[in-house]
DOLUM-963082 format. One record per residue (C-alpha): residue in three letters; x, y, z. Coordinates in Angstrom, 2 decimals, padded with zeros to 5 digits. Layout:
% residues N
<atom><r>ALA</r><east>X</east><north>Y</north><up>Z</up></atom>
...
//
This chain:
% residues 201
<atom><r>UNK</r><east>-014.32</east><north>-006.54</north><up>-010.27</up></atom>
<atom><r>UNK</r><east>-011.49</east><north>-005.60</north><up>-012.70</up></atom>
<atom><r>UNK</r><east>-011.00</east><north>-002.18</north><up>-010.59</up></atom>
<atom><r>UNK</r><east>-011.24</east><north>-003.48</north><up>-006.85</up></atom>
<atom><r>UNK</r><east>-008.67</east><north>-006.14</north><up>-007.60</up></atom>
<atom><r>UNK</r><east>-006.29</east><north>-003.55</north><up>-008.84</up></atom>
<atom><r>UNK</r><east>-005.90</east><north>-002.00</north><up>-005.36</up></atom>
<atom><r>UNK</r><east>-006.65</east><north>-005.02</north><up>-003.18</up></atom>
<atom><r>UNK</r><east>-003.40</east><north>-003.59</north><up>-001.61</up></atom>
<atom><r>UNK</r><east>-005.38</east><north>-000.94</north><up>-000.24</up></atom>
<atom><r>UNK</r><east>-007.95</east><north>-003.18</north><up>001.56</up></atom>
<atom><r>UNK</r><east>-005.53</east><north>-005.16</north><up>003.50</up></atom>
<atom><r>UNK</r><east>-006.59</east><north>-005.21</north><up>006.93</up></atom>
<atom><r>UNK</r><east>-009.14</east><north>-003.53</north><up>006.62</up></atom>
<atom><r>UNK</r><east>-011.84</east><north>-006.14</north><up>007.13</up></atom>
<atom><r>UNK</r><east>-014.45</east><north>-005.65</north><up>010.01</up></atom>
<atom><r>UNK</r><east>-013.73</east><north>-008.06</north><up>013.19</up></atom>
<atom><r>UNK</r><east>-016.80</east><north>-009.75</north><up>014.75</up></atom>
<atom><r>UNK</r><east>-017.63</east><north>-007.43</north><up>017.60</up></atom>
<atom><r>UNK</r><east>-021.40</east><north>-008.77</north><up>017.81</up></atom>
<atom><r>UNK</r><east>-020.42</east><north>-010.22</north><up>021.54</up></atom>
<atom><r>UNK</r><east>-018.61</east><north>-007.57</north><up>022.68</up></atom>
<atom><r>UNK</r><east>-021.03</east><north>-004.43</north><up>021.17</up></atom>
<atom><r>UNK</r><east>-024.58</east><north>-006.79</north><up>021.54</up></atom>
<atom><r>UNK</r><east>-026.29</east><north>-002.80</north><up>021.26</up></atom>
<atom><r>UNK</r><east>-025.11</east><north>-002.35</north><up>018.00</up></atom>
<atom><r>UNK</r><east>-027.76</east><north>-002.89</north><up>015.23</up></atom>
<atom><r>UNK</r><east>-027.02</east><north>-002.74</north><up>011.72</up></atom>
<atom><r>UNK</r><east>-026.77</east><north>000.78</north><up>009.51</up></atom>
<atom><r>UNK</r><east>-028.82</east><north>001.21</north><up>006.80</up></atom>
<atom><r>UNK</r><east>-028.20</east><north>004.06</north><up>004.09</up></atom>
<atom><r>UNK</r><east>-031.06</east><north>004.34</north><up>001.91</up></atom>
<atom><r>UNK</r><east>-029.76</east><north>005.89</north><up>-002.03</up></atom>
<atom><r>UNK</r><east>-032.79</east><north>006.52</north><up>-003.99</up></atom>
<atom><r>UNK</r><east>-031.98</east><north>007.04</north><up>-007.87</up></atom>
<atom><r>UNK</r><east>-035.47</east><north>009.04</north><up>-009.55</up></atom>
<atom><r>UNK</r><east>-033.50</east><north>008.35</north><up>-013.30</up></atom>
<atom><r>UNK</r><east>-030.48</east><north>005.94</north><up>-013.76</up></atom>
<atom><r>UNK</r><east>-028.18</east><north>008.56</north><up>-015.68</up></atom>
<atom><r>UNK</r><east>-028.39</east><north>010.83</north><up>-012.59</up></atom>
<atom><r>UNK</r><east>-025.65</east><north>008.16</north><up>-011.15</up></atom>
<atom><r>UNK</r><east>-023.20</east><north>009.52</north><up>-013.56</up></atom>
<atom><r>UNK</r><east>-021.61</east><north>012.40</north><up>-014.56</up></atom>
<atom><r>UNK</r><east>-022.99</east><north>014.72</north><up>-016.86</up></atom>
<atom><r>UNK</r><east>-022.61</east><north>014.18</north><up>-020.78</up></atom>
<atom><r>UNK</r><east>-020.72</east><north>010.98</north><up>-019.59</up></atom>
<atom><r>UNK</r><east>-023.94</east><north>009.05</north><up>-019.82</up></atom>
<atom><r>UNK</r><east>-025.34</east><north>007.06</north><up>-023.36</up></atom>
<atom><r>UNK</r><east>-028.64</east><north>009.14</north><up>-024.37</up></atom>
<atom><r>UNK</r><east>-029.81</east><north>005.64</north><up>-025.48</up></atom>
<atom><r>UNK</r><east>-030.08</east><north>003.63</north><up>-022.12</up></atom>
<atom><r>UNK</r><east>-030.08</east><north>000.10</north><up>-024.36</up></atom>
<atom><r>UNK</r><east>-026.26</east><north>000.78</north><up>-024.70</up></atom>
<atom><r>UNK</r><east>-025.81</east><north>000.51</north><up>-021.28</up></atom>
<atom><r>UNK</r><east>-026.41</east><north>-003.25</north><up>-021.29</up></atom>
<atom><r>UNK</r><east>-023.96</east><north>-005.19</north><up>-019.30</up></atom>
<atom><r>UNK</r><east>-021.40</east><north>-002.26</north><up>-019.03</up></atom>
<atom><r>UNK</r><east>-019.02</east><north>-002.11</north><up>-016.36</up></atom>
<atom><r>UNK</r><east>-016.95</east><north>000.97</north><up>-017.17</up></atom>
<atom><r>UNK</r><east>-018.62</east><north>004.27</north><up>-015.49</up></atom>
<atom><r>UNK</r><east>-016.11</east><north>003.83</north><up>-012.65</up></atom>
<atom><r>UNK</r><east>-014.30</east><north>007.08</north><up>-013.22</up></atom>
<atom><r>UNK</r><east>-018.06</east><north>008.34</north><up>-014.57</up></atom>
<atom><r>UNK</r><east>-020.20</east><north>008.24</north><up>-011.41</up></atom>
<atom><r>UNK</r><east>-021.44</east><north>011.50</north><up>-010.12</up></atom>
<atom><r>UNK</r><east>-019.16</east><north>012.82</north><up>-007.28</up></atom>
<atom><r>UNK</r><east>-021.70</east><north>013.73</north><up>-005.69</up></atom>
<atom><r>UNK</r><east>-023.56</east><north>010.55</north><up>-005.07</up></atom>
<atom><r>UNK</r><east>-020.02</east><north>010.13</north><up>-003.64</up></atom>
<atom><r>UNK</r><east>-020.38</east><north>012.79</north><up>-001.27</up></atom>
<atom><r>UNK</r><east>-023.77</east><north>012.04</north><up>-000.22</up></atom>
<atom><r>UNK</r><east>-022.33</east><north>008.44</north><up>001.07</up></atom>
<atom><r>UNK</r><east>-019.64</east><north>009.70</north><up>002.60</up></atom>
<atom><r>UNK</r><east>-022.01</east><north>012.85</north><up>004.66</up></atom>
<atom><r>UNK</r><east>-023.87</east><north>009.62</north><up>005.31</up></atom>
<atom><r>UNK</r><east>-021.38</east><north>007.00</north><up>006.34</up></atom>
<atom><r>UNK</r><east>-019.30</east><north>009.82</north><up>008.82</up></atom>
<atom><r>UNK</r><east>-022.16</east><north>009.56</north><up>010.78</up></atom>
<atom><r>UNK</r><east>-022.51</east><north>005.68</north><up>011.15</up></atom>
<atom><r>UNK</r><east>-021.20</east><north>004.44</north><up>014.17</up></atom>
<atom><r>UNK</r><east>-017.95</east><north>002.85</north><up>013.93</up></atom>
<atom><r>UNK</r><east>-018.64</east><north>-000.77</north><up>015.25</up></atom>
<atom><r>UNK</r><east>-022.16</east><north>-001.05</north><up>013.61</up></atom>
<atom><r>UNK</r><east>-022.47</east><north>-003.32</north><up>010.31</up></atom>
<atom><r>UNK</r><east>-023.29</east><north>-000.99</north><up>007.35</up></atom>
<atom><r>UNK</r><east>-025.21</east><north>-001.79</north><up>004.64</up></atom>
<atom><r>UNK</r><east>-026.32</east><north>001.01</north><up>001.15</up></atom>
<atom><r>UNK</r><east>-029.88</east><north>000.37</north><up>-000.10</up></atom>
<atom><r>UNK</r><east>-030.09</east><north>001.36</north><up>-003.52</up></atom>
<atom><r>UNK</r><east>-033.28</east><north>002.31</north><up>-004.95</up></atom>
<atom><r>UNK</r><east>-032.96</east><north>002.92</north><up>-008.86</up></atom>
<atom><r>UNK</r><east>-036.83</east><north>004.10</north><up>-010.55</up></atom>
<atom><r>UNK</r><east>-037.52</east><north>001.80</north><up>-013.38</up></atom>
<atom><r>UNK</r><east>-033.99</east><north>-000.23</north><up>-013.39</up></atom>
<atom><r>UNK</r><east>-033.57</east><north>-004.30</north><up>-013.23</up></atom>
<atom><r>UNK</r><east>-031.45</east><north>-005.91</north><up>-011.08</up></atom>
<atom><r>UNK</r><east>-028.87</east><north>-006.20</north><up>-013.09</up></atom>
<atom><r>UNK</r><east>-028.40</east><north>-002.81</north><up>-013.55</up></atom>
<atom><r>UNK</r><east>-028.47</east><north>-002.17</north><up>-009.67</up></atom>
<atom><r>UNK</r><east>-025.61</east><north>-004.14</north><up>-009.74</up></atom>
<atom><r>UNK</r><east>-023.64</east><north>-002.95</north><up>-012.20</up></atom>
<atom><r>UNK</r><east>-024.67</east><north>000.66</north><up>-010.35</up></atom>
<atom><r>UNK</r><east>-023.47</east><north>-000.61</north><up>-006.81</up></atom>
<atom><r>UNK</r><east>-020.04</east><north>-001.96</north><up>-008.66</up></atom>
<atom><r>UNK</r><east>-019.36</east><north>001.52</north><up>-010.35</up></atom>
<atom><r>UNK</r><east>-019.58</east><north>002.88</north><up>-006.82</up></atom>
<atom><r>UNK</r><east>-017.38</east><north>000.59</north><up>-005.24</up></atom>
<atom><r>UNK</r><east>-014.62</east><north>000.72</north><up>-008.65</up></atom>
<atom><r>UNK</r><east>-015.16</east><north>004.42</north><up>-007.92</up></atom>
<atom><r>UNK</r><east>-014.09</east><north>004.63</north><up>-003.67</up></atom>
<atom><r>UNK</r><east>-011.83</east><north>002.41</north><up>-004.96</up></atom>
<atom><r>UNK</r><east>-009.87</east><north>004.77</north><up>-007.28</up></atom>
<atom><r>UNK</r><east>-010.52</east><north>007.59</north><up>-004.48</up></atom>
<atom><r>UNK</r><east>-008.20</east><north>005.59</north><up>-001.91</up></atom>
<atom><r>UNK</r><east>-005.76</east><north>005.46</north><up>-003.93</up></atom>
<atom><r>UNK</r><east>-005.78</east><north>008.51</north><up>-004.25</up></atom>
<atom><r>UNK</r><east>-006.11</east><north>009.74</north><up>-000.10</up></atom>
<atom><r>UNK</r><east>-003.48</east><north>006.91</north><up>000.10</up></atom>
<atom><r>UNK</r><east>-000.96</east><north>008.76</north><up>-002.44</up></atom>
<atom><r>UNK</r><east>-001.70</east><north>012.08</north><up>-000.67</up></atom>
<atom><r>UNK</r><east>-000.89</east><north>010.68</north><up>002.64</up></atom>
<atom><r>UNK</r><east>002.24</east><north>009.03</north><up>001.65</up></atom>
<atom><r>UNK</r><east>003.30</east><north>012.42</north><up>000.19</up></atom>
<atom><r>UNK</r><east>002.11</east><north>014.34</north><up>003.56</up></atom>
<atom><r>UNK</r><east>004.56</east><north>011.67</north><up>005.31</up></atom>
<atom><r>UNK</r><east>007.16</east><north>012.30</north><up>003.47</up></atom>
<atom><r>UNK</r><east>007.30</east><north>015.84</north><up>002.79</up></atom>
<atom><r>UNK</r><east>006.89</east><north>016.40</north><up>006.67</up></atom>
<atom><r>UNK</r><east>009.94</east><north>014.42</north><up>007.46</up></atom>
<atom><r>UNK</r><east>011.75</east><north>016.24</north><up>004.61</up></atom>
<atom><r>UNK</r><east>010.90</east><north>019.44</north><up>006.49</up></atom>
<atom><r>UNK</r><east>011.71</east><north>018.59</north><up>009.86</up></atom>
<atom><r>UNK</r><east>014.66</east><north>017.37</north><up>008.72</up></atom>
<atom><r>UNK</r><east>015.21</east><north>020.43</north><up>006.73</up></atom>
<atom><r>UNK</r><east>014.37</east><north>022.55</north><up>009.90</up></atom>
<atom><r>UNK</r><east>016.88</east><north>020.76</north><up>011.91</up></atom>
<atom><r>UNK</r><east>019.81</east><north>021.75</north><up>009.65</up></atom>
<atom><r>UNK</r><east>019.29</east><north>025.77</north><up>010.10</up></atom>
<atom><r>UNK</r><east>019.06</east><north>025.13</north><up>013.97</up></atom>
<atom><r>UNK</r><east>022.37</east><north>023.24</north><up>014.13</up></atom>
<atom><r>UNK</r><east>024.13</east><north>025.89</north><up>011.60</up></atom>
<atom><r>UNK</r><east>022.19</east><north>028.66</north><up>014.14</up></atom>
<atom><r>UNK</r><east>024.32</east><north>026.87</north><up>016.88</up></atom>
<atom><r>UNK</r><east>027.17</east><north>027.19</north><up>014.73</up></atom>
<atom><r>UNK</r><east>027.05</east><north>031.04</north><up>014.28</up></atom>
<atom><r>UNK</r><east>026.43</east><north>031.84</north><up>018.13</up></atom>
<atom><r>UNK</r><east>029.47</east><north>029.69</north><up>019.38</up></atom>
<atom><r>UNK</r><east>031.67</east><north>030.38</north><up>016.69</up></atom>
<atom><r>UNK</r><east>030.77</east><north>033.64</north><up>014.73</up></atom>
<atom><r>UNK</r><east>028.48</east><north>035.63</north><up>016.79</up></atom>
<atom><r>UNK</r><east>026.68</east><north>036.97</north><up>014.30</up></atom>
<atom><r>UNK</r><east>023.02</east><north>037.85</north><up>015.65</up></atom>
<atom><r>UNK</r><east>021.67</east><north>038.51</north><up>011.73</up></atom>
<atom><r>UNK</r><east>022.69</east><north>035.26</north><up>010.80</up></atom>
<atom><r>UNK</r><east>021.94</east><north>033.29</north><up>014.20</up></atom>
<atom><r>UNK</r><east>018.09</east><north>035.11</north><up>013.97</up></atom>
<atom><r>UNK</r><east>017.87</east><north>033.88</north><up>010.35</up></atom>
<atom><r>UNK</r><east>018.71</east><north>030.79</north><up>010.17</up></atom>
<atom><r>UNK</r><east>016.18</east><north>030.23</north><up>013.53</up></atom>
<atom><r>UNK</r><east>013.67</east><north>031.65</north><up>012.05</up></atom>
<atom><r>UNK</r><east>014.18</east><north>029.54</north><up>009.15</up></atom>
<atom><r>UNK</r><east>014.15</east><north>026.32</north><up>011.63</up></atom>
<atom><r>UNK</r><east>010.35</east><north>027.77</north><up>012.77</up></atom>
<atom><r>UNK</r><east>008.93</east><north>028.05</north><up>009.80</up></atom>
<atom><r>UNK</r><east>010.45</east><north>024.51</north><up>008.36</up></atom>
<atom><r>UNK</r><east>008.80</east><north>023.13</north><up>011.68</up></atom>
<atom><r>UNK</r><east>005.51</east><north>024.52</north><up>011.79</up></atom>
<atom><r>UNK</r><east>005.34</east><north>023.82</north><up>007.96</up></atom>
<atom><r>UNK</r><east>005.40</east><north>020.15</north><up>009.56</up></atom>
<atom><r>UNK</r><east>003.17</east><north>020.57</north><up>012.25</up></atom>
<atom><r>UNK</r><east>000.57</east><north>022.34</north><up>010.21</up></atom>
<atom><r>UNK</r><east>000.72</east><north>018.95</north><up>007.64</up></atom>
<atom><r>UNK</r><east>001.01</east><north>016.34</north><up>010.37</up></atom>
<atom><r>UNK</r><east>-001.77</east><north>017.74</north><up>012.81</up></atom>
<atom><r>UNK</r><east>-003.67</east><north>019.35</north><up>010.80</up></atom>
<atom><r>UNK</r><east>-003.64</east><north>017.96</north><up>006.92</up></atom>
<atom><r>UNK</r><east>-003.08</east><north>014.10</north><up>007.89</up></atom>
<atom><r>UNK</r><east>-005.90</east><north>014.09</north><up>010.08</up></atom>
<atom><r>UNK</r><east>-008.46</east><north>014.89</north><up>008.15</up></atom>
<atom><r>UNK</r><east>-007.41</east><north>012.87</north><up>004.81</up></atom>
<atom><r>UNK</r><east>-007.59</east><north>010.01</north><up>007.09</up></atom>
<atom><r>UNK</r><east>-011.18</east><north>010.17</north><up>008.70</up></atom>
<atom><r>UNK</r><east>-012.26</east><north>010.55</north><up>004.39</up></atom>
<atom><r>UNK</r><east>-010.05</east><north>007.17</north><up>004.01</up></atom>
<atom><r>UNK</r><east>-011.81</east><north>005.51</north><up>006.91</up></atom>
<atom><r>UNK</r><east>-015.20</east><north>006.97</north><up>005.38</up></atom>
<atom><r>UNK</r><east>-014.13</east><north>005.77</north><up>002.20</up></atom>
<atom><r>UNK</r><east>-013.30</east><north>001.82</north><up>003.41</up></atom>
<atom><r>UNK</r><east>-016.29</east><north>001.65</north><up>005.26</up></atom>
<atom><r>UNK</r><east>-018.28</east><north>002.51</north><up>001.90</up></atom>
<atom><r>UNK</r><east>-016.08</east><north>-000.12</north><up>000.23</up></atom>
<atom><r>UNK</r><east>-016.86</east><north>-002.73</north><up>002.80</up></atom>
<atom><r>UNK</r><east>-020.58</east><north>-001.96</north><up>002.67</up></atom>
<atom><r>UNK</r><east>-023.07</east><north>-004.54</north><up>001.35</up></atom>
<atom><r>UNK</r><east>-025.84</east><north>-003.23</north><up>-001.59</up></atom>
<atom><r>UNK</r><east>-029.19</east><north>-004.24</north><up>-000.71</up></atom>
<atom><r>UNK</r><east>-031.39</east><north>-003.80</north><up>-003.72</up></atom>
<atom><r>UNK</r><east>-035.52</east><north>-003.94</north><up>-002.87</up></atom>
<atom><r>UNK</r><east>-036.08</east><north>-006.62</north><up>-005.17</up></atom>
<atom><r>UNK</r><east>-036.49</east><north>-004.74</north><up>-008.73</up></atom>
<atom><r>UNK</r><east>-037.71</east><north>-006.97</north><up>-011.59</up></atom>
//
């Protein structure tokens, strides 16, 4: 797949180890996706009114419904985290081949999601550091003005300046970080997933 090879980068270590001997409890996960009409995988108006066109098309990667999205992600958060996973995908009235080419447009889909969690991170990372840095500046200038100036207005400012830079920080490290990361583990566990299809004809 044209989309998953893109952003192999983002996949890199991600693959499960073999816990089976040390987590023998642990049975596989099985999320059952049930589809009552194909063109509810996709975004509205996105979707050919003539389903013949959709023969052998690869494409609705940036077209799938986000909230089929959702619903595997509500899903896979509550998986536990050394069980094999595995997406059943149940679509009324569709081939095989067309459960395939559903179960790729998911994965093309998570794919281009982790990107972007991974950009968002990145800039979380660096924007703290900028403001920790920038928070460290105003205290040693604060420093400054007691020992050499003595001015209390400026001293107060410039600390106050250093607490807000640094909670700025905090607030994006402890509290933004954390929770773009559990939707990135979500996200490579629904990548890593294998499609089980009940045999359609």
């Amino acid at each position: 797949m044209a989309a998953a090879s893109k952003y192999n980068f983002l996949m890199a270590g991600t693959k499960p180890k073999n816990r089976k001997s040390l987590f023998p409890s642990f049975k596989k996960t099985r999320i059952k996706l049930y589809i009552n009409n194909e063109a509810d995988l996709y975004e509205k108006f996105s979707y050919p009114a003539d389903s013949g066109e959709t023969a052998g098309r690869t494409d609705f990667a940036s077209e799938i419904d986000p909230a089929i999205i959702a619903y595997l992600e509500k899903k896979t958060a509550a998986v536990p985290v050394y069980s094999d996973f595995e997406i059943e995908l149940h679509i009324r009235d569709a081939g095989k081949e067309k459960h395939r080419i559903a179960a790729d447009a998911i994965k093309a889909y998570v794919i281009g999601q982790l990107a972007e969690t991974e950009i968002t991170l990145a800039k979380i990372n660096r924007n703290s550091i900028m403001l920790i840095l920038a928070g460290i500046l105003p205290l040693a200038m604060q420093q400054m003005f007691t020992k050499v100036i003595s001015r209390y207005f400026m001293s107060e400012f410039l600390l106050v300046m250093t607490w807000v830079f640094m909670w700025k920080a905090v607030e994006l490290l402890f509290f933004g970080r954390p929770e773009l990361a559990k939707k990135r583990s979500v996200l490579k566990k629904i990548y890593r997933a294998d499609f089980v299809f009940d045999d359609p004809v």
